[in-house]
N, C-alpha and C positions, 0 to 999 in steps of 0.2 A: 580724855576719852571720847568727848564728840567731834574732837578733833582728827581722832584716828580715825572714828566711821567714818566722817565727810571724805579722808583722802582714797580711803577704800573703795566709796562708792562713786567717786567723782573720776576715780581711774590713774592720779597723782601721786606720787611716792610719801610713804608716809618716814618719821625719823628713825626708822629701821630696816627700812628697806627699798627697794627699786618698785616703779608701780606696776600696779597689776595687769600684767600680757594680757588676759581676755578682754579688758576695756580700753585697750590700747590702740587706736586707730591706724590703718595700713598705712604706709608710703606712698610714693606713687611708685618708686621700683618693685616694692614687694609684689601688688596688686598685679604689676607689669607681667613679672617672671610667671605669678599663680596663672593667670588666662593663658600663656603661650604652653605651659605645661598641662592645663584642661586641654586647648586646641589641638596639640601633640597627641594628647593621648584618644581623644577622639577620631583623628584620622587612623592612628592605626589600628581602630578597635573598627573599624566601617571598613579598610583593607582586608581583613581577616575575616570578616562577617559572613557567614552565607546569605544570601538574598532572602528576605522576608520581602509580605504580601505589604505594597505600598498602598495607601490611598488614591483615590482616583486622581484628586488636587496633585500630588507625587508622584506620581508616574513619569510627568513630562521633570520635572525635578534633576528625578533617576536619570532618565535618559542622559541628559544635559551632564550629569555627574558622569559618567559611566564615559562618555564622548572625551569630555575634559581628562579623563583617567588615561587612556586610550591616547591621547595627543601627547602627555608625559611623561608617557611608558610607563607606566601602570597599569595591571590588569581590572578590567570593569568585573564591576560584583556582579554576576550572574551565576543563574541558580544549577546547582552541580550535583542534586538530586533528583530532580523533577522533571525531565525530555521536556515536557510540556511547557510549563512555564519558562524552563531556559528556549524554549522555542521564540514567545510570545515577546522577549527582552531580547533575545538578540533583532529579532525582526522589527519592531523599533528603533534601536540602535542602530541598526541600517540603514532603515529610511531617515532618521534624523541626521547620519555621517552624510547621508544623497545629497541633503540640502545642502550643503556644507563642502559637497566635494572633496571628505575624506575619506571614502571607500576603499582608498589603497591600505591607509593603515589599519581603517576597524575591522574591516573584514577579516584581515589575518589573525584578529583578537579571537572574532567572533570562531573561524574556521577549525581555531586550535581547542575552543573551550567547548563546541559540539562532539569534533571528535574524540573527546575524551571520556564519552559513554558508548563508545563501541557498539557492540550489536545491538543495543538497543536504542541508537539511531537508527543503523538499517530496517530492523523492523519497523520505526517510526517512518522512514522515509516511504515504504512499503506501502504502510497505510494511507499516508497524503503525497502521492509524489510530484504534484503540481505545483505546492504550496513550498514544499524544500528545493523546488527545481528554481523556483523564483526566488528564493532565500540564498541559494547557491550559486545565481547568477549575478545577485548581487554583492555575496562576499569573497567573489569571486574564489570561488572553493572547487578545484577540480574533483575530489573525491565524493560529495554533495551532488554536485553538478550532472557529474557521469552517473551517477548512482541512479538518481530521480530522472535523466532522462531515458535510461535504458526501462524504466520503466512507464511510464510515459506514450514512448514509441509500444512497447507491449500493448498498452491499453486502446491506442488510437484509434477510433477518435472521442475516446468515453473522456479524457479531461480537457480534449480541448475549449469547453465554456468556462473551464477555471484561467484560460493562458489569455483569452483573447484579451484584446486590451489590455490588459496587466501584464506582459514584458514583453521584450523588443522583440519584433516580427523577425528576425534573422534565428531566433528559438524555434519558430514556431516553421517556419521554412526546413533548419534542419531537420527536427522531428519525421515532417510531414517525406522528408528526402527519406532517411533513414526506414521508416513507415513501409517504405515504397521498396526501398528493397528489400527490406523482410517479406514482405507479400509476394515478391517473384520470389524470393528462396523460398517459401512455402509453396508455392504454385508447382516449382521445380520439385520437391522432396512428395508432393501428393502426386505426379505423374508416375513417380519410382514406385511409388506404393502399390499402382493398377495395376503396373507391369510385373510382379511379382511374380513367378512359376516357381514349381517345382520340377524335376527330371527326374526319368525315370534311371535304372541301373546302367540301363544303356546310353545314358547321356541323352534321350530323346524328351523333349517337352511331355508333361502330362495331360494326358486327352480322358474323356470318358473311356474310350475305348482299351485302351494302355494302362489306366494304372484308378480305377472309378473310386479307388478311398483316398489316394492321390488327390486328387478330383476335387475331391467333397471337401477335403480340407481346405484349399486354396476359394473356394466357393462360400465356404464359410467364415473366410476372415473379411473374405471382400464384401461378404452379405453384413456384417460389422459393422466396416469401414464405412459404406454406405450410407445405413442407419446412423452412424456419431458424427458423419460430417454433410447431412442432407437434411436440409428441414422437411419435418413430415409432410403431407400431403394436405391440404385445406377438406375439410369433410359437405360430402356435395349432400347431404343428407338436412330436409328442412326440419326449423326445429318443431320438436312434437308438439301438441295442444294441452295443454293443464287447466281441465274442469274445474279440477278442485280446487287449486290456486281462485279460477273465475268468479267459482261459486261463493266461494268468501271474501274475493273482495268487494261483487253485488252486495252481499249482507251486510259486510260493515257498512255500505255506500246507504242502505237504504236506513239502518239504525240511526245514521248521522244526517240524517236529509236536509237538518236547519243548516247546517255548515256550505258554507259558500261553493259552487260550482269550480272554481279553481282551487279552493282545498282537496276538496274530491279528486280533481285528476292528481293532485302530491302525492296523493299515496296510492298509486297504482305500481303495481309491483313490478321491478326491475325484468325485461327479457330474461330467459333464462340462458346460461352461458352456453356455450356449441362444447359438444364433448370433446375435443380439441380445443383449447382456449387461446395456446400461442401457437397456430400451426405456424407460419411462418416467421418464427422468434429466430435472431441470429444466430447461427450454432457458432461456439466457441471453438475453432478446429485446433489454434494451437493446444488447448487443454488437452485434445485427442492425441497430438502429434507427441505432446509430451507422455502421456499413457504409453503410448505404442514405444517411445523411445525407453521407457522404465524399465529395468533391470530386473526386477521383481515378477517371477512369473505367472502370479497369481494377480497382476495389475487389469487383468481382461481376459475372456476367453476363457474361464475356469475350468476346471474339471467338471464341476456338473456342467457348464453350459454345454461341455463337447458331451458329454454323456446324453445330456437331453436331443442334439441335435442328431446322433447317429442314434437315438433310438427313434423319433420320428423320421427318417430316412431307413431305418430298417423296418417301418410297416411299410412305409412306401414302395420298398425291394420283395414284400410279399415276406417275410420273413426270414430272409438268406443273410442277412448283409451283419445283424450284432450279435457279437460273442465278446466274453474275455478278451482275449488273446487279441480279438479286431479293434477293441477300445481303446488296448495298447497300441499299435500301432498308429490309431488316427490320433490317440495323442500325440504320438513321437513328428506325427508328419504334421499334425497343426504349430508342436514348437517350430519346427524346422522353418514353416512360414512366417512366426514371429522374429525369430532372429534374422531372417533376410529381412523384416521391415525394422526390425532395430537397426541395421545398420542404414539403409532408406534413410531412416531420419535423425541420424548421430550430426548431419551439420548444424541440426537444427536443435540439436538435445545442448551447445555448451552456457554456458552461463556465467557471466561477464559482470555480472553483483558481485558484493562484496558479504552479502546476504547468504548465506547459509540454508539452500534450498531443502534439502532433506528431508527437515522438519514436519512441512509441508504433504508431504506424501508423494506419490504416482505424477500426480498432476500437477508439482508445484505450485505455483500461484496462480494456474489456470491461462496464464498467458506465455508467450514465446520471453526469453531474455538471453537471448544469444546477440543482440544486437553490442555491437564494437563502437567503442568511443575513442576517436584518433586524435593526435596534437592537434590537428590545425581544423577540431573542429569547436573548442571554446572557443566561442565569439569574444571572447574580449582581448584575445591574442590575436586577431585580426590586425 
């Protein structure tokens, strides 16, 4: 009987039987096969993975994984929920292929696994389009690339402190070209706009004299025009004196008298601002041009505005000039001058995103995006 414990617990066969598997030491084949089939099934369990948040120490890890994935045709784990994070992983992965001189391969990894959250890249691109323009130029991604610069050239020169130094001056050359001729085709499309008339039945230009509601309407879109694409006037008016403001900050000055002479002047109360505060703030003209180009008749120029404008030009006329019947009219003849300016600025209305402007409203994104992105003007096809 102590002879059967001892075989049982020593792990050795006792006279009945084979000894006991659970205390029976590995091979070295056994041990072999069990780690290759952990290591097996852990790689495919890390292929399948969607990206979680790595530790700071793991990051540079990741990258180095992701690179190596990428060299053996395999797709690098990056994050296929989250624009954002898959932003911050592929743009690592960029710069680490930089070092490395493999840009030709990861980029095309990178290029496929961006665009496969659709519009909401674009919108993303929208939001930062400096940052995807330099991501873009790196993964050498034409749909990325054209995207963010056509937006870009829109803005300039609101990102250029995001471009300088951080990517090649041949980027920043075309922008500034592209820039350049947006600005004469706008230059060109506000010349069309001043030129605008109306005729009268007789095919003759409208004068005061010939056709005075005529008149009033072409007067009143350019009195508009004016106003949306003219910065107001700087106010020549000094600014007024505030006692009251004086008189209390005396009192507090004199209740605190221990407090040091340069304490005292800290808290002397800010000028007051000019009732104009940005007379000469940039006016955004494409936002205008894109109004004016909107389809929507109600984008400018409302019904009441025209109501209110012929009813102070009919005290003006002494009483003669508003009715019914006249309000019709100067509407019919204020559209008539809207559509001749829609079409004025139809070169400047197309839109070369992959962005879905709509959305957006009248004014799109507030800037022009009509600019064209041609083959030979990715720089890396040079």
């Amino acid at each position: 009987m102590l002879v059967q414990d001892a075989s049982v617990t020593s792990g050795f066969g006792g006279p009945d039987g084979p000894p006991a598997v659970r205390n029976k030491p590995p091979t070295s084949n056994e041990g072999f096969f069990r780690s290759m089939t952990n290591f097996s099934a852990l790689n495919l369990n890390e292929r399948t993975q969607q990206s979680a948040p790595a530790e700071p120490g793991d990051e540079v890890l990741k990258d180095y994984d992701n690179l190596f994935r990428t060299m053996y045709q395999y797709p690098p784990v990056l994050d296929s929920v989250n624009i954002a994070t898959a932003y911050t992983e592929c743009k690592a992965l960029l710069h680490l292929a930089d070092m490395y001189d493999a840009l030709e391969i990861v980029g095309t990894r990178v290029d496929h696994h961006l665009l496969r959250f659709g519009a909401r890249l674009f919108k993303q691109i929208a939001k930062y389009p400096p940052s995807y323009l330099k991501l873009g130029y790196l993964a050498r991604s034409r749909t990325i690339f054209a995207e963010a610069l056509i937006h870009c050239t829109g803005q300039w020169p609101l990102s250029r402190p995001q471009l300088n130094n951080q990517i090649n001056m041949s980027v920043i050359d075309l922008i500034e070209d592209k820039h350049e001729e947006l600005e004469d085709l706008k230059t060109r499309v506000e010349m069309k706009l001043w030129r605008i008339t109306l005729t009268t039945s007789r095919g003759e230009r409208v004068t005061p004299a010939n056709d005075y509601l005529s008149w009033l309407a072409m007067s009143l879109f350019r009195q508009w025009v004016a106003e949306n694409t003219t910065p107001g006037p700087s106010s020549i008016l000094k600014e007024p004196s505030r006692p009251a403001a004086n008189e209390s900050r005396h009192a507090s000055s004199r209740s605190n008298a221990s407090r040091s002479t340069n304490h005292i002047a800290s808290q002397r109360l800010p000028p007051a601002p000019p009732s104009n505060p940005t007379p000469n703030a940039p006016v955004n003209i494409g936002k205008i041009l894109r109004i004016i180009g909107s389809t929507t008749s109600t984008a400018y120029l409302t019904h009441d505005e025209v109501k209110r404008f012929l009813k102070a030009s009919n005290e003006a006329s002494n009483g003669t000039l508003y009715s019914r019947e006249t309000l019709r009219r100067f509407e019919r003849r204020v559209e008539e001058v809207k559509n001749l300016a829609r079409d004025a600025v139809r070169p400047i209305m197309r839109n070369f995103l992959e962005l879905d402007l709509t959305v957006f409203g009248p004014a799109g994104l507030g800037y022009l995006t009509c600019t064209r992105v041609e083959d030979e003007d990715f720089p890396w096809d040079e």
